[in-house]
VEXDREN-2710 file (C-alpha; in Angstrom, 1 decimal):
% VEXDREN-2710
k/r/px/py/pz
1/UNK/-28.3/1.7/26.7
2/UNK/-25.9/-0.1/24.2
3/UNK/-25.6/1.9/21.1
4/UNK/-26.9/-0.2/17.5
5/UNK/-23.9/-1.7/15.9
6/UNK/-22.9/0.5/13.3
7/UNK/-20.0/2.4/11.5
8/UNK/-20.2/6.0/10.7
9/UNK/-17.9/8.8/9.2
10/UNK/-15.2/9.7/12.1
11/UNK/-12.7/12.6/12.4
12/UNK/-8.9/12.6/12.4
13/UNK/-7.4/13.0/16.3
14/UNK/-5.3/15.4/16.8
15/UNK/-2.8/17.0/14.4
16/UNK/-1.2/13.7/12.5
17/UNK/-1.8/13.9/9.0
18/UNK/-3.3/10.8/7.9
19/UNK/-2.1/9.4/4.4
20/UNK/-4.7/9.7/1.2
21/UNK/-7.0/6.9/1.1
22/UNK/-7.1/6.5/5.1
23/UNK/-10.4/7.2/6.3
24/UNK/-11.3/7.7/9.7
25/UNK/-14.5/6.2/11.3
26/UNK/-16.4/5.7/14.2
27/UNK/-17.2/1.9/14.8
28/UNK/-20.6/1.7/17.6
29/UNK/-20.0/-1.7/19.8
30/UNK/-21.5/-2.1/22.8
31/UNK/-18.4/-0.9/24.9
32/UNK/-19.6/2.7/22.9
33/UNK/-17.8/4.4/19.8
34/UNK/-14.5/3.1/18.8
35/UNK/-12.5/5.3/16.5
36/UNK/-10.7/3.5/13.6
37/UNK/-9.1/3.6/10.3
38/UNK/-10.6/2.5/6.8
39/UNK/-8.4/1.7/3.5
40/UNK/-9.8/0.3/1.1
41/UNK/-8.6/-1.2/-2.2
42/UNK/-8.5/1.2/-4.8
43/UNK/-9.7/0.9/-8.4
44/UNK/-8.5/-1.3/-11.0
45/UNK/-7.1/-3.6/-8.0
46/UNK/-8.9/-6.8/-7.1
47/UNK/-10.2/-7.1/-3.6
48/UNK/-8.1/-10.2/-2.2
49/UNK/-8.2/-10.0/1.0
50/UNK/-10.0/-8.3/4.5
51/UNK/-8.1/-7.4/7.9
52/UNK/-8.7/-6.2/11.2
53/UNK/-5.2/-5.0/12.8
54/UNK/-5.1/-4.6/17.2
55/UNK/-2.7/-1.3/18.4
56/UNK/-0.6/-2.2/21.3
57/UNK/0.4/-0.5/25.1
58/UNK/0.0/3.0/25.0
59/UNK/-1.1/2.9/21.3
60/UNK/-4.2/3.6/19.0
61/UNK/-5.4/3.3/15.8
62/UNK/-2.9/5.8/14.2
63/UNK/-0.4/3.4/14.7
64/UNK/-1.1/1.8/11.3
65/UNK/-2.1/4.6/9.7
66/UNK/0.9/4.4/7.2
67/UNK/0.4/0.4/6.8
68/UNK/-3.0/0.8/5.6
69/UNK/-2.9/2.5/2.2
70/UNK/-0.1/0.3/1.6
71/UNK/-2.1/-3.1/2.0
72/UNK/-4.7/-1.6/-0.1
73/UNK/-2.4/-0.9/-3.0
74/UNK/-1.9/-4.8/-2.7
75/UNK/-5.4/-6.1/-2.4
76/UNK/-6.1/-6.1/1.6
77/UNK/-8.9/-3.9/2.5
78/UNK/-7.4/-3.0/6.4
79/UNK/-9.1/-2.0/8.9
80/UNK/-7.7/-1.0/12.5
81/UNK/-9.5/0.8/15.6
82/UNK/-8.2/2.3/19.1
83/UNK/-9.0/0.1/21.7
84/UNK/-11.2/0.7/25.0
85/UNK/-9.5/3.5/26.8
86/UNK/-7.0/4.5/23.8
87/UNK/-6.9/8.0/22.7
88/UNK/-10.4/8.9/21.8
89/UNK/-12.0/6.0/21.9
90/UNK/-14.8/5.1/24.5
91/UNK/-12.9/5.0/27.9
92/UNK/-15.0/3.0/30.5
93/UNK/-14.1/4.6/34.6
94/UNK/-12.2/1.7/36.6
95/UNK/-9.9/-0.8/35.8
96/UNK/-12.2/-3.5/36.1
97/UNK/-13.1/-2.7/33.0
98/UNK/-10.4/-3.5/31.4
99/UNK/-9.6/-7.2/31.6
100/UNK/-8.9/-9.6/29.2
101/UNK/-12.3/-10.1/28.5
102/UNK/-13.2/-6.7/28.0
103/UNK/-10.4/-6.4/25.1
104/UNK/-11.3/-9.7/23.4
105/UNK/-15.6/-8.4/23.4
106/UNK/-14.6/-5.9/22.3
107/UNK/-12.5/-7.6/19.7
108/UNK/-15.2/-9.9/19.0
109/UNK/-17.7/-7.0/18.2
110/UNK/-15.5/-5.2/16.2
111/UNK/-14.8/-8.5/13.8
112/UNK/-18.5/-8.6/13.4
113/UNK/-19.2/-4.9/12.7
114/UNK/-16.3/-5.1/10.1
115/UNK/-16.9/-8.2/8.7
116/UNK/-20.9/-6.9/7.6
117/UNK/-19.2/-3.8/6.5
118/UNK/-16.9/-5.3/4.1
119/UNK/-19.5/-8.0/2.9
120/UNK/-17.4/-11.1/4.0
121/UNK/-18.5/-14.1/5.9
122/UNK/-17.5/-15.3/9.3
123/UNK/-14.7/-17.0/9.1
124/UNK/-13.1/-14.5/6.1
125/UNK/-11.6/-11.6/8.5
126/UNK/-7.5/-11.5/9.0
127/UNK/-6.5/-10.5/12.1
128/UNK/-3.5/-9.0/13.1
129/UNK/-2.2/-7.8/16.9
130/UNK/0.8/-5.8/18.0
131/UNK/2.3/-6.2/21.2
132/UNK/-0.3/-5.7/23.8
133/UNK/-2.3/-6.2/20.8
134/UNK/-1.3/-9.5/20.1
135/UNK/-2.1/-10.7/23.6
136/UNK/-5.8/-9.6/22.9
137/UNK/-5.5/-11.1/19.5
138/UNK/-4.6/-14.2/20.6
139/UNK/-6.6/-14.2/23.6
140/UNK/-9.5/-13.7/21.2
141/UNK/-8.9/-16.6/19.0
142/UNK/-8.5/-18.7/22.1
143/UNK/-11.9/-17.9/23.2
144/UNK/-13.4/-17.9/19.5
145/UNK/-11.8/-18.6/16.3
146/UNK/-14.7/-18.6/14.4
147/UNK/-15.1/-15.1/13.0
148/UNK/-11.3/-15.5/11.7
149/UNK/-8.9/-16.9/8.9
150/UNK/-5.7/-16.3/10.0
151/UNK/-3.7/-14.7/13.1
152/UNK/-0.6/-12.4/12.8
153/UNK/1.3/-12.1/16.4
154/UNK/3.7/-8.6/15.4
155/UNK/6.6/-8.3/17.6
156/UNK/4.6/-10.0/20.5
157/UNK/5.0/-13.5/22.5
158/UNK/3.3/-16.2/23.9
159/UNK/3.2/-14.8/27.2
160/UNK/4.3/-11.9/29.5
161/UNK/6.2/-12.3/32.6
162/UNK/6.0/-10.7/36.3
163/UNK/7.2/-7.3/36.5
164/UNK/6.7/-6.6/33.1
165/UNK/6.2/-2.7/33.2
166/UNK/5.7/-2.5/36.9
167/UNK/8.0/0.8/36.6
168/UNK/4.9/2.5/34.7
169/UNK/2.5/1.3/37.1
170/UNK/4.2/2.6/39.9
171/UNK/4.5/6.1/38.1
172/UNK/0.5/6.1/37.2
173/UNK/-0.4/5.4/40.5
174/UNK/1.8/8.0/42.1
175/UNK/0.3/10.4/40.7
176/UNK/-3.3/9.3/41.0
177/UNK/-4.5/9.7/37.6
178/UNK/-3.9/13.3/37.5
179/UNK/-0.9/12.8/34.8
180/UNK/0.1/10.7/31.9
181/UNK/3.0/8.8/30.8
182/UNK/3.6/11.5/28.0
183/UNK/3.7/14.5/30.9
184/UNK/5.7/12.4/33.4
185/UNK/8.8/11.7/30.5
186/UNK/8.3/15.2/29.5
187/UNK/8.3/17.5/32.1
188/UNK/10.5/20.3/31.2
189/UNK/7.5/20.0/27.6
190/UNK/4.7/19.7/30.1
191/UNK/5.9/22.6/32.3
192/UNK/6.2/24.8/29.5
193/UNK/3.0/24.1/27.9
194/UNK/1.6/24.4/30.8
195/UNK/3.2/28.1/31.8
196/UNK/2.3/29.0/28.1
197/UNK/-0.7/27.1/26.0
198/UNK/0.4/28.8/23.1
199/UNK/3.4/26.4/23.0
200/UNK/2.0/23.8/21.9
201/UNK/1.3/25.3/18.2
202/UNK/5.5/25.0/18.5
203/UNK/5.8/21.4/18.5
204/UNK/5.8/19.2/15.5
205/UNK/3.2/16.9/14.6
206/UNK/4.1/13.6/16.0
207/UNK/5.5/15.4/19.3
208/UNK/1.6/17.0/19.4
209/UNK/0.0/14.0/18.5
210/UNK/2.1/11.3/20.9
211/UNK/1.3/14.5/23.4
212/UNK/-2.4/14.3/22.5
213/UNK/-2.9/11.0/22.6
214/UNK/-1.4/10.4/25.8
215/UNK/-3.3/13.0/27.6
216/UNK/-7.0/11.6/25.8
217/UNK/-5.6/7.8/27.0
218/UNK/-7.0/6.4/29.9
219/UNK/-4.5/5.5/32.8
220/UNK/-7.5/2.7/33.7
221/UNK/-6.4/1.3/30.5
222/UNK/-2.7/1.4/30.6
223/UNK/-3.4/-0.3/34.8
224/UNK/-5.8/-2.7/33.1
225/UNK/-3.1/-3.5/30.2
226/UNK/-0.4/-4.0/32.4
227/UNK/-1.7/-6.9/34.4
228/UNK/-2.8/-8.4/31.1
229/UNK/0.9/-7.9/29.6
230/UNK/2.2/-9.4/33.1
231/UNK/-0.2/-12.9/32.5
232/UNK/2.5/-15.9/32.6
233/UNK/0.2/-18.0/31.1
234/UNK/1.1/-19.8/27.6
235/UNK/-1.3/-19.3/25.1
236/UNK/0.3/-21.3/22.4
237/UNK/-1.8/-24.5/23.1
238/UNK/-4.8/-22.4/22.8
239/UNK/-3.7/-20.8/19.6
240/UNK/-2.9/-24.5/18.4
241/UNK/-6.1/-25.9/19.2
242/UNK/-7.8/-23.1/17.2
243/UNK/-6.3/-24.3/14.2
244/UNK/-5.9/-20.9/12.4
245/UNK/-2.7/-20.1/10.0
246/UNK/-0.4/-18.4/12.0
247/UNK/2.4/-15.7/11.3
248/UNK/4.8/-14.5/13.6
249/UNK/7.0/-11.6/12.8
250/UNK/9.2/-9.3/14.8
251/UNK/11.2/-6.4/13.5
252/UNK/15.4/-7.8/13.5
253/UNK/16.2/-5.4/16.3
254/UNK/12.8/-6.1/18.6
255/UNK/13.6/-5.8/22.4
256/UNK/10.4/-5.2/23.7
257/UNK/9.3/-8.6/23.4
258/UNK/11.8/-12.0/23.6
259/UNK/12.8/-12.7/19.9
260/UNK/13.6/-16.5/21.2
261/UNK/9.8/-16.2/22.7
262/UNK/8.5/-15.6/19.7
263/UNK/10.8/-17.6/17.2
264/UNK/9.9/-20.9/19.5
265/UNK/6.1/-19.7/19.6
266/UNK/5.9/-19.7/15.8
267/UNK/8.2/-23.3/15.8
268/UNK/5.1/-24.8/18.6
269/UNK/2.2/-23.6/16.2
270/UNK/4.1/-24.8/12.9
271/UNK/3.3/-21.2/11.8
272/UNK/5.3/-19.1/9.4
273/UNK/8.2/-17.3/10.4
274/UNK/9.5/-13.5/9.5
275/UNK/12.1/-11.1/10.8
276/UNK/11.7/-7.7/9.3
277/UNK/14.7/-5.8/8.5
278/UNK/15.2/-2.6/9.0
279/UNK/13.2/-2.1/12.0
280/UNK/12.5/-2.6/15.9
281/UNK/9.5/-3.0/17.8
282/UNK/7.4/-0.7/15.3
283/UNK/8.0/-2.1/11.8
284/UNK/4.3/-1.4/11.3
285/UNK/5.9/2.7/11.3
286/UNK/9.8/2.3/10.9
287/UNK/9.4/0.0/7.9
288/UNK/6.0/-0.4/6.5
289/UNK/6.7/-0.8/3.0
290/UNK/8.2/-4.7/3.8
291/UNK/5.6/-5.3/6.4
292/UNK/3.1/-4.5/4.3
293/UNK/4.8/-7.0/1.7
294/UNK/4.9/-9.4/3.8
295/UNK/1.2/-8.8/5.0
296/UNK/0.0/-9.1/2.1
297/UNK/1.7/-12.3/1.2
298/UNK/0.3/-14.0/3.7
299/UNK/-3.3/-12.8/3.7
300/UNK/-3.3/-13.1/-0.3
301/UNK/-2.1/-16.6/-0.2
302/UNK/-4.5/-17.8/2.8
303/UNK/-7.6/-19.2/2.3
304/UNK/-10.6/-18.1/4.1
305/UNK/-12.3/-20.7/5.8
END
């Protein structure tokens, strides 16, 4: 039985500190409970803005956990959530259920759930995707744009391409499920830990954590993910059609994802444009203070439909 749409008090995962004013929640969608992450704007700062911000491959919700309290400061309540399958959020068995579909109901639920919440109206959520997140993202808008006013692709392109991570499939399936990505690039870590559970009280936080959450994630998710990242298809016509304001922004030294990709995606859509220095293919984490600037900018300064 679907649980009744609703967001209640959550818990932090694992042992990564989350920054004052981050609050953890729980966020029931019909998938089941979705962990996320709550800042909101703090007093004696005007409330300018909402968004919803999309984790990528192998991530979660903690991956904007220092972004948040930094858009709050500037008048964006943010909100962000792990996805199906993600650390410790709902994890479906098989990886038929997780297609693109699954990602973007689930997407679509969460708008809604967040959008009540925060007391705006459809149409008045920003959105924002990283990565593998900002295939769903835009997948999403491309199915319905409605719930939306603006789209942020971070460090992610128009389309993925065959091959794309077929490395980490290969590892996944070799060995059946039984181990994650975390214990397979580890395993001198893994074998210790393993010999001796006490070591893991050794390790610093974000060791534990990316430990933790790699373990919790389900490899259904990173299967169902890969195909999705893999998708040639162009969605920049889709995007266009939407008619949503558009930013595309990359960190300067981003190799995950073509930087020409995305330069010419934002160029098709007429969209803004921003390379953030100081970082890579996490400026969300290596440089948040600018990302948040430029965040905030651009959800300050766009009009909710």
């Amino acid at each position: 039985m679907s649980p009744v749409p609703a967001v209640r008090a959550g818990a932090p995962f694992s042992v990564l500190p989350l920054p004052d004013g981050v609050e953890p929640l729980v966020l029931d969608v019909p998938v089941g409970p979705l962990t996320a992450l709550r800042s909101v704007v703090p007093d004696g700062v005007a409330r300018r803005a909402v968004a919803l911000l999309v984790p990528g491959f192998t991530g979660s919700r903690e991956d904007h956990r220092l972004l948040l309290p930094l858009l709050a400061a500037r008048g964006v309540e943010a909100w962000t959530y792990s996805q199906r399958g993600q650390a410790d959020s709902a994890a479906p068995r098989g990886v038929g259920a997780y297609r693109r579909d699954d990602f973007t109901g689930d997407l679509l639920d969460v708008a809604a759930l967040v959008s009540a919440a925060a007391g705006i109206p459809s149409g008045a959520l920003h959105l924002l995707g990283h990565s593998f997140g900002g295939t769903v993202v835009a997948a999403t808008v491309a199915r319905d744009a409605a719930p939306f006013a603006s789209l942020t692709m971070l460090c992610s392109g128009p389309h993925g391409w065959p091959g794309r991570k077929d490395a980490e499939r290969d590892r996944l399936l070799a060995a059946a499920g039984l181990v994650d990505l975390w214990t397979l690039d580890n395993p001198a870590l893994a074998r210790w830990i393993a010999e001796d559970p006490a070591a893991l009280a050794s390790l610093d936080a974000d060791t534990r954590f990316l430990r933790d959450r790699s373990v919790a994630t389900s490899t259904d998710n990173l299967l169902g993910a890969i195909d999705v990242l893999a998708d040639v298809r162009d969605v920049t016509p889709d995007l266009a059609a939407a008619g949503l304001p558009v930013l595309v922004a990359h960190g300067v030294d981003d190799a995950a994802w073509p930087q020409p990709w995305q330069r010419a995606m934002a160029e098709r859509l007429g969209a803004r444009y921003a390379v953030v220095d100081g970082a890579g293919h996490l400026p969300n984490v290596e440089n948040p203070a600018a990302t948040a600037d430029l965040l905030a900018d651009f959800w300050t300064t766009t009009r909710a439909r």
